[in-house]
C-alpha positions in Angstrom: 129.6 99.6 133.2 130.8 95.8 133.5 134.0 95.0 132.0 134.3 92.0 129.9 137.1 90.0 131.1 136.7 87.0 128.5 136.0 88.8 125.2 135.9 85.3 123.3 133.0 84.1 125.7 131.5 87.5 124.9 131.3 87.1 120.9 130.3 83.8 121.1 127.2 84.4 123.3 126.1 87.3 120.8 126.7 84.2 117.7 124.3 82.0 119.4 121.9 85.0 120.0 122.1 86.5 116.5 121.3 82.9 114.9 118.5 82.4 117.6 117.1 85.7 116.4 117.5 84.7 112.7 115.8 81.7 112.9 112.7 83.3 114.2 112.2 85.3 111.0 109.2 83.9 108.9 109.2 85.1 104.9 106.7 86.7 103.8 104.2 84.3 101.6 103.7 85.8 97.8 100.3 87.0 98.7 101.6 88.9 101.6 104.4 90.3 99.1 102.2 91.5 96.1 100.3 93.7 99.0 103.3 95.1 100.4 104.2 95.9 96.3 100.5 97.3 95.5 101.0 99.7 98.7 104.0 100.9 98.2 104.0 101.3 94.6 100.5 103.4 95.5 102.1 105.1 97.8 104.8 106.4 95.7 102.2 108.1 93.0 100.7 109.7 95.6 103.5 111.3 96.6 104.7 112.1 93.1 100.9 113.6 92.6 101.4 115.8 95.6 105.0 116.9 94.9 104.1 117.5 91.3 101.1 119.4 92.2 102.7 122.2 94.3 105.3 122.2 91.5 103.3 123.7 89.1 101.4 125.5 92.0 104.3 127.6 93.3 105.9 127.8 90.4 102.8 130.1 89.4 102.4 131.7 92.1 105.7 132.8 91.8 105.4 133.7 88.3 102.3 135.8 89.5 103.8 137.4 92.2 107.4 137.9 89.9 106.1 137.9 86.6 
């Protein structure tokens, strides 16, 4: 492992490389945006379909099996 013998030198390097890095990000255009909603928000209720779903299955399977 190399040690770092100017630590000043060091966090300025990482700085400039952060910044570089954030001025490479592009935002999103509203299009791209109200996809990203539409999926994800269809995404959730499919979850919420599937967890409700084996809710109410186990929960009478176990009242069959218990009853």
């Amino acid at each position: 492992m190399k040690t770092i013998t100017k630590p000043f030198i060091a966090i300025g390097r990482f700085t400039r490389q952060t910044i570089d890095e954030i001025r490479k990000v592009v935002t999103p255009s509203v299009r791209e945006w109200a996809g990203w909603i539409v999926g994800v928000f269809a995404f959730v209720l499919l979850l919420m379909a599937l967890v409700t779903g084996m809710d109410f299955g186990l929960g009478k399977l176990v009242l069959h099996i218990f009853g």
